[in-house]
Structure formats: C-alpha cells, structure tokens
C-alpha positions as CSV (number, residue, x, y, z in Angstrom):
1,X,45.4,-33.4,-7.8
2,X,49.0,-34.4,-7.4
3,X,51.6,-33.9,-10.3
4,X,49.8,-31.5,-11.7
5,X,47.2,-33.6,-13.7
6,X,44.2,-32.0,-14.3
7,X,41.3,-33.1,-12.8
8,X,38.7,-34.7,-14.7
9,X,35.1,-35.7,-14.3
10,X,35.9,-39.1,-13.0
11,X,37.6,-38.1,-10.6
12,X,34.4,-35.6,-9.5
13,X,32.5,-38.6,-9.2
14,X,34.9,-40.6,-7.1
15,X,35.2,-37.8,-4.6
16,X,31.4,-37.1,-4.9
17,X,30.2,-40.8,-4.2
18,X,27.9,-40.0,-7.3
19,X,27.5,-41.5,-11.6
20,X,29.3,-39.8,-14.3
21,X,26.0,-39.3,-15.7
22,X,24.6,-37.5,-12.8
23,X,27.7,-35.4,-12.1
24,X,27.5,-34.3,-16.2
25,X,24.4,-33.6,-16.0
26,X,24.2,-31.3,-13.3
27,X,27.2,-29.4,-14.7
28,X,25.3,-28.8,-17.7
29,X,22.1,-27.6,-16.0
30,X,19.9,-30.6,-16.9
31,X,16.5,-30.6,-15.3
32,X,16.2,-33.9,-14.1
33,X,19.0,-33.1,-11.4
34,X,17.9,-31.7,-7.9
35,X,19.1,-28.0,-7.0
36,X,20.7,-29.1,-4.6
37,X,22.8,-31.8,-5.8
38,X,23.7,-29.5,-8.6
39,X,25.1,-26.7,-6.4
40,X,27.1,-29.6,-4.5
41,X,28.7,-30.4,-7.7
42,X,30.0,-27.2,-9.1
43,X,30.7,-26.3,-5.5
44,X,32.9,-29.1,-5.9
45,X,34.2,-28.5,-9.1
46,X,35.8,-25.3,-8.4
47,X,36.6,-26.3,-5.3
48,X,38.9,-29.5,-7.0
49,X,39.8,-27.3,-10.1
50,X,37.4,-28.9,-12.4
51,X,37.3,-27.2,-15.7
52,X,35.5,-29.2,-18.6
53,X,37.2,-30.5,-21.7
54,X,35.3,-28.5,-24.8
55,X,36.3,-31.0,-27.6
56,X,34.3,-33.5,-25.3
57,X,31.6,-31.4,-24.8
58,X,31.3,-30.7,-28.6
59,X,31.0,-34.8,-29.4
60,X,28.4,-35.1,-26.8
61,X,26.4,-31.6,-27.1
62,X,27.3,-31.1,-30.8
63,X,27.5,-27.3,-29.8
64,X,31.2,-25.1,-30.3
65,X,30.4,-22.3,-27.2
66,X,31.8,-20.0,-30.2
67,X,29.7,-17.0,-31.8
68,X,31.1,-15.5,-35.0
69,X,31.3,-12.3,-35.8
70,X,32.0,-11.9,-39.4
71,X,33.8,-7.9,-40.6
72,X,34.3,-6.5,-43.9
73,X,37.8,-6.2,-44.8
74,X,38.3,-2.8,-43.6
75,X,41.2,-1.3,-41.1
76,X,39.4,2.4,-40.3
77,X,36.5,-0.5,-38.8
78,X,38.8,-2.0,-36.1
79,X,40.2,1.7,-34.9
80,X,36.5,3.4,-35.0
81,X,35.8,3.6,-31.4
82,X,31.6,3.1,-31.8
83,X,32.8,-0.5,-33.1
84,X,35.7,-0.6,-29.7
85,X,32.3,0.0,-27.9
86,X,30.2,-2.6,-28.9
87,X,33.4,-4.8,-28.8
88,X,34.3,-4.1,-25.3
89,X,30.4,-5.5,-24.2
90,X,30.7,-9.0,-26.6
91,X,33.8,-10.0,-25.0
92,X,32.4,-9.1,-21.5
93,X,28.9,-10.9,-21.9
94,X,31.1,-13.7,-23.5
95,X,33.5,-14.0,-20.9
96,X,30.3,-14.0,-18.1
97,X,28.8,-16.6,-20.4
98,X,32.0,-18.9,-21.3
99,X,31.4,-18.6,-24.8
100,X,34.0,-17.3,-27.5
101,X,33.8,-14.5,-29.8
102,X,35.3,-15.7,-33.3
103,X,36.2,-12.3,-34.9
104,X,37.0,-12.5,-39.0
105,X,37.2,-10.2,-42.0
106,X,36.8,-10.4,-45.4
107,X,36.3,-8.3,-48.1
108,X,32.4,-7.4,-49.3
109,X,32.5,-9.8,-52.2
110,X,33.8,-12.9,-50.0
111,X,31.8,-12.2,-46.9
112,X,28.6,-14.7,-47.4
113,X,31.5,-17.7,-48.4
114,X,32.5,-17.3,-44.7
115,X,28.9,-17.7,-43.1
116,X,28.8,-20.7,-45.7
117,X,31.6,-22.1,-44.3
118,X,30.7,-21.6,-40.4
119,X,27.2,-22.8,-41.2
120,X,28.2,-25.7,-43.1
121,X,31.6,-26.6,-40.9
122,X,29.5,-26.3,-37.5
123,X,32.4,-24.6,-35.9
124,X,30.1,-22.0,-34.3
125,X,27.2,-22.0,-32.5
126,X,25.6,-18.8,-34.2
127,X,26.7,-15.5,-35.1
128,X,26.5,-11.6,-34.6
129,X,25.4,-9.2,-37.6
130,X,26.2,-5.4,-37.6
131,X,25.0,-2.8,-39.5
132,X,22.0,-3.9,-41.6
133,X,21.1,-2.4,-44.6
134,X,17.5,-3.2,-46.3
135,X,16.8,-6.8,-47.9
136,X,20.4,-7.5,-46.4
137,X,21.8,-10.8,-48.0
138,X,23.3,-12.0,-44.9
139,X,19.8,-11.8,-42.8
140,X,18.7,-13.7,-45.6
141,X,21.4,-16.6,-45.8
142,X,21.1,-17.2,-42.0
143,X,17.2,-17.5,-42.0
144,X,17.3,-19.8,-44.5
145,X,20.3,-21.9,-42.8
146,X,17.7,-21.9,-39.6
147,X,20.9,-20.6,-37.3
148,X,20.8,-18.6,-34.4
149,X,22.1,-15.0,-34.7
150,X,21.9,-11.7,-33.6
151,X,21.1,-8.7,-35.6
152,X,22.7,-5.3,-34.1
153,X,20.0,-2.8,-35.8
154,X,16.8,-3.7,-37.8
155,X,15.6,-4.3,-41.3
156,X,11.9,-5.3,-42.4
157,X,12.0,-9.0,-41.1
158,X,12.7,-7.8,-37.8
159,X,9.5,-10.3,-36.7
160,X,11.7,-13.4,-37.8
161,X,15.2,-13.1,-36.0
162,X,16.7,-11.7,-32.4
163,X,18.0,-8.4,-33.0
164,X,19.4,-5.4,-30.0
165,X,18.6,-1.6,-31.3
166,X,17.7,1.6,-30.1
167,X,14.8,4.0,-31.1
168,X,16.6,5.7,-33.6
169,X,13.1,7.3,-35.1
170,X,12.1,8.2,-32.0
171,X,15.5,9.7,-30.5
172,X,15.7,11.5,-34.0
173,X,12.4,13.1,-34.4
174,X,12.3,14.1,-30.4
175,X,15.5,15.6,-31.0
176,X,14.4,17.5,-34.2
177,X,11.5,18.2,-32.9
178,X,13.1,20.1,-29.7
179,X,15.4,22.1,-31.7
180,X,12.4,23.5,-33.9
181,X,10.7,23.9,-30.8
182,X,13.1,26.3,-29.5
183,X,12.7,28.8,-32.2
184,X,15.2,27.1,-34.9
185,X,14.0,27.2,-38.2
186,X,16.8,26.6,-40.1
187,X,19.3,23.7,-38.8
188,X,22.1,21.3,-39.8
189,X,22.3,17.5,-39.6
190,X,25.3,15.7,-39.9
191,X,24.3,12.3,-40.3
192,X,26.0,9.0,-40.4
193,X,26.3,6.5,-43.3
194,X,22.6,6.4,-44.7
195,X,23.8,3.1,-46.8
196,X,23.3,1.6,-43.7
197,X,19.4,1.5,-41.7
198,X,20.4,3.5,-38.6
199,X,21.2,6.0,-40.4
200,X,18.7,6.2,-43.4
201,X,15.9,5.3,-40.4
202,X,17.6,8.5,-38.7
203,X,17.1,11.1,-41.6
204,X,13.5,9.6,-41.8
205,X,12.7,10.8,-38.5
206,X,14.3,14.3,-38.8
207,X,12.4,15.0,-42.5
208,X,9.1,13.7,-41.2
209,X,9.7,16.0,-37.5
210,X,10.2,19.1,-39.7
211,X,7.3,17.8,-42.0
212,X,5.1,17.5,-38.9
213,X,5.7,20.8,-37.7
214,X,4.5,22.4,-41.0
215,X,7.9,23.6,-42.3
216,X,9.1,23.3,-45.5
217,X,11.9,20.6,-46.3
218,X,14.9,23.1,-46.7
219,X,14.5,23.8,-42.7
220,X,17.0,21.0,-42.4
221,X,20.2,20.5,-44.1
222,X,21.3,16.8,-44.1
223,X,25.2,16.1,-44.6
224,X,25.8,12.3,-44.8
225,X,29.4,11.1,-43.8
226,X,30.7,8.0,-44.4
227,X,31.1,4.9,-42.1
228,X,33.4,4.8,-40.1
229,X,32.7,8.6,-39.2
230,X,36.7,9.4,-38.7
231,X,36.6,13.2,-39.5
232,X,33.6,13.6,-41.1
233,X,32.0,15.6,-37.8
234,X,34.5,18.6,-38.6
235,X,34.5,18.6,-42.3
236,X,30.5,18.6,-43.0
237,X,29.9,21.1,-40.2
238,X,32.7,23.3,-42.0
239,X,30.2,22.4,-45.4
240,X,27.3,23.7,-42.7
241,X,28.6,27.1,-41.6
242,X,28.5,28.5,-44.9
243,X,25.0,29.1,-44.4
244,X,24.7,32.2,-41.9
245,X,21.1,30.9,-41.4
246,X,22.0,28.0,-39.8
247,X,21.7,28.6,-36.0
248,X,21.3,24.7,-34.8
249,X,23.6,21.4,-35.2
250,X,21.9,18.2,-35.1
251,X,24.7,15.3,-34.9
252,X,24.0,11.6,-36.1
253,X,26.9,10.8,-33.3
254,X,28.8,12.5,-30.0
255,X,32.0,11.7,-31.7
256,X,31.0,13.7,-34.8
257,X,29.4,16.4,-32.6
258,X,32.5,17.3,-30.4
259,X,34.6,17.4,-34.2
260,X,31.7,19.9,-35.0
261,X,31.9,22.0,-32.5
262,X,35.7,23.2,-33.3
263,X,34.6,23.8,-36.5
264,X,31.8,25.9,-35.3
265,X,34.0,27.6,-32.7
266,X,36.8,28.2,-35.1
267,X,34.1,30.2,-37.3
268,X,33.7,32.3,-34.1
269,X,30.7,30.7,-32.9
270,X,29.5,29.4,-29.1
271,X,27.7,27.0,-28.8
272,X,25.1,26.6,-26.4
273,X,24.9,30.7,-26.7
274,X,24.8,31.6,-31.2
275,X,24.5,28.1,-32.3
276,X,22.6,25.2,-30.4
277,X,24.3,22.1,-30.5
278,X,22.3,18.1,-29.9
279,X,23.5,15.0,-30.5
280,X,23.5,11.2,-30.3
281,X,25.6,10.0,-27.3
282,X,26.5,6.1,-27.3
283,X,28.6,6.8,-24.1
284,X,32.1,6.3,-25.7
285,X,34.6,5.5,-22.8
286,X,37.4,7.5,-24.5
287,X,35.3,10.6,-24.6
288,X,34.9,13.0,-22.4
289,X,32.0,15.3,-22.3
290,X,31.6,16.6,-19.3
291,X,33.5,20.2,-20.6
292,X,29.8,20.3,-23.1
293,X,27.6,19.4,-20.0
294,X,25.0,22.3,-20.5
295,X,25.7,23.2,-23.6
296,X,24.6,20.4,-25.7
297,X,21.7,18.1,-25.9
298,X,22.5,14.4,-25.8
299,X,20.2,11.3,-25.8
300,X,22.6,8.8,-24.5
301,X,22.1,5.0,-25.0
302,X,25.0,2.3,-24.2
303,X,26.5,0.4,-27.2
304,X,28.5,-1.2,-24.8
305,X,25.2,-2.2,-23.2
306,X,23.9,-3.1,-26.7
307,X,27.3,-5.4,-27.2
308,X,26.6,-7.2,-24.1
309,X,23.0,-7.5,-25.1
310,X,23.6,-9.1,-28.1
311,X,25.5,-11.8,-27.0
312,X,23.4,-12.7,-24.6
313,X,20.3,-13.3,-27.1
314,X,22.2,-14.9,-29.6
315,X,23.1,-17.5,-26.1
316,X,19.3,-17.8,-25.3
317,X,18.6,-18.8,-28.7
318,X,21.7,-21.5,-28.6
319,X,20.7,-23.1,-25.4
320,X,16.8,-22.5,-25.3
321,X,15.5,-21.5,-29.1
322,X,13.7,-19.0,-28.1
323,X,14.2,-15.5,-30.2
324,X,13.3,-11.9,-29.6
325,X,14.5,-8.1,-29.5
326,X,15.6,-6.1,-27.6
327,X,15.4,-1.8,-27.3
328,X,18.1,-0.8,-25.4
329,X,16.9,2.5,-23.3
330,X,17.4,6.1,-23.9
331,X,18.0,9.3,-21.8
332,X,18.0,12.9,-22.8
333,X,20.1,15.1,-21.2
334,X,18.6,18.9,-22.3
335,X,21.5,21.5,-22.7
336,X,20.8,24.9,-23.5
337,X,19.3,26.8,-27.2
338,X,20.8,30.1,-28.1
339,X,21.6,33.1,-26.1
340,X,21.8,30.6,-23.2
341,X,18.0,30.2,-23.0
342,X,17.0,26.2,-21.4
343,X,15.9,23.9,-24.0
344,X,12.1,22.9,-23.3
345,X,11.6,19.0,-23.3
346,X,11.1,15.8,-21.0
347,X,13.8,13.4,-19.5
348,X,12.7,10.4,-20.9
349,X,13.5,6.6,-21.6
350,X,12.6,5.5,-25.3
C-alpha cells in the first residue's frame, strides 16, 4: 500500500472482489468458508502485508492470544537452566502459534491474587502451571474459575485438567531397578526438591524398586537438594562418599549428575569403572555429555519438547475446549557398571 499505511481488511476485500464477513472468516478458520477460498485469502494476505489488528480481534473474539505464566518471586528460578529449557520450547510453540507468553513473578504469599486478577481482568486466554505439589491451591483456583491451563507435572486431579509430564515412576524404578541388577546393593540418590511431585513421585519409585527386589530400605541413600538444584549435585554426593559402601550414584537430574561426578572423581573414584554412575537427562542445550557417553546411564526426555507441548494444549483447549495429557517419551541410553562391565537392560520409550 502506498505511504506506508498499513493494509487493512478492507482493503483485502476490495482487492479480493469478496465481504468483509467472508474475508474474516476465512482468516479465522471458520467452517463455513470453502478450503479453497480460504487459502486464496491468506495467500493474499501475506502477499498484500496483511497482519490483523489484535485489539479488534479481542472486541469481536473476546479472546487475548496471551497465556500467563505466573513465577514465584525468586532470581536462582530465572538463571536455572531446566527452567531456560522449558522456556526456550513456550516461546517457540508460541511464536509457531501467534500467541504470547505473559511471564510474571510474585512472591509465594501473592501468587493466587495474580491468577485472580488475570482470571477476573480477561487479559489472558489461559495459563501455564509448573511444578505441582499435592492438593496444589492454584490447580484448585483455576478449576473452579473453569479456565484453560496447562499443568507441567501431575497431582491427583490429573483426570480434570491438560497437563505435559514424563514417567517419572517408571524412568525411576527402571533405573533403580538396573543398578540393583548389576550387582549394586548399596547406592546413592541425589534427588531433587521432594516438596514438589516430580520429585517426591521420584523417591517413590526408587524405595518401592529396592522394596521389590527384596532389599532392605537402607540399600538406597536418598539426599534431597533444593529447587533450583544450583550446586546441590556436588555437595550431597560429597555427603554420599563418606560411605565406602556406596558403589552406585543415582541422579534426580544430568546437571546434578556431571556436579557429582567431580566430587566422586576428586575422592579418587572412576566412574563407569569403581562407582556406576545413572541419571535423569532433560537434554539441556548448554550441557555437554558426550565426554560421559559410556560411562553413565541416562534416560533422556526433552523439556524443551515438554515446553512446546504445553503450549500447545493449553491452545487446543482455548480454540477447541477439548483437554488432555500428554507423556512426553523416554529413551535410555545404558552406560557401563563397575569394573567396565555393560549394564544389562532394554532401550525403551516410556
């Protein structure tokens, strides 16, 4: 358009021969346009430079395009690279989906008065909830205010909202599980924060493996850090080594695990050949494993995957209502026991 004035949906139908109606309609995917016309027009609409007007859409749709994504009030969150993760994949499904991310913090105590106010103001469209803990308040608050959301884990109403997770029993108690099977019968795990579900759900899995395979509860030795994880990898294997009968490390994250493993080497240790070493991996960008490959066992699942998953289900609930969950997939990579022997167990997705 000349002068720089930005085209407008007027001037779509003009150049289209067609009704505003028609030409709104098929940009906003309505039904009752053909396929065809509807590919002419945003054909057309790129073509011209068309980009809608949001205020205008929000009279007429009564929808924001905006997810909120409520954080406590805490810096250490915004530098932990598991959050950076997850991050990385709700801006790109976003972007994809031309929807914003509205990021805010607040301390514990004034969290639920900011859901209030989004759910009350209608200046989103839904929101995004990380780490659950059981009964969790703001689970509660959003089922009763009927909004869609997004639940990045899993407590017991699971059956009533959308939520993205992975199998954290079942990645837990396979992993467990291996390291008893190769001989281990006294290990170490350093888990995450267990005021939070992963984690607890985590510990659950490990106790009831070693319960399983008809040990006694002192097979395992559970260190819980705190959230975000920061150092806590190198300081509770440190706690670890001074048992001498420890001869396996069981790590609640890879971040935690590669902090571990100086410890363990400082002490004089190898691992993969005197102490075996298996861990979570969520496929942090920043981190490079590859130096571990063979000497560790990892079962790896994508939180950036998990990011992008989220946003994406909170999205099919805004524009279609419909809810569900989704388990994002796992894959073990087997590294070696002690002495350099292979670890025995399947590839698998979980």
């Amino acid at each position: 358009m000349s002068g720089g004035r930005k085209v407008t949906i007027k001037d779509l139908a003009a150049e289209m021969e067609l009704s505003i109606t028609t030409i709104s309609r098929a940009l906003n995917g309505y039904t009752d346009v053909g396929e065809e016309t509807r590919k002419k027009v945003v054909a057309a609409a790129r073509k011209m430079g068309y980009t809608p007007n949001r205020n205008a859409q929000r009279l007429v749709t009564q929808r924001s395009h905006s997810i909120a994504w409520v954080q406590s009030d805490d810096e250490s969150k915004f530098t932990d690279p598991h959050f950076v993760e997850v991050m990385a994949g709700v801006l790109r499904e976003a972007q994809q989906s031309h929807y914003d991310i509205v990021l805010s913090s607040e301390i514990s105590e004034r969290q639920m008065t900011t859901y209030e106010r989004y759910v009350h103001d209608g200046s989103v469209d839904g929101f995004i909830v990380d780490l659950p803990r059981p009964n969790d308040p703001r689970i509660t608050f959003l089922l009763d205010a009927g909004v869609p959301f997004v639940v990045h884990g899993r407590e017991e109403r699971s059956d009533r909202y959308g939520w993205v997770d992975v199998d954290n029993y079942g990645n837990f108690y396979a992993l467990a599980k291996l390291v008893i099977e190769n001989g281990h019968r006294k290990f170490a795990f350093i888990n995450g924060d267990e005021r939070f579900l992963y984690a607890s759900t985590r510990r659950r899995a490990v106790e009831d493996a070693v319960a399983d395979m008809g040990l006694p509860p002192e097979t395992v030795l559970t260190l819980e850090g705190t959230h975000p994880m920061g150092e806590a990898g190198f300081q509770l294997t440190e706690l670890a080594l001074a048992d001498r009968d420890i001869t396996a490390f069981l790590y609640s994250s890879a971040l935690m695990a590669v902090e571990g493993i100086s410890a363990i080497t400082r002490a004089g240790r190898k691992p993969g050949t005197d102490a075996l070493i298996a861990s979570m991996n969520d496929e942090l960008r920043y981190l490079n494993l590859a130096p571990l490959e063979g000497n560790i066992t990892l079962v790896r699942s994508s939180l950036r995957a998990a990011g992008q998953a989220m946003v994406a289900e909170v999205i099919r609930q805004c524009e279609r209502g419909t809810v569900s969950g989704t388990l994002i997939p796992s894959l073990f990579d087997l590294g070696t026991g002690v002495s350099g022997e292979s670890i025995k167990g399947d590839v698998l997705f979980v």
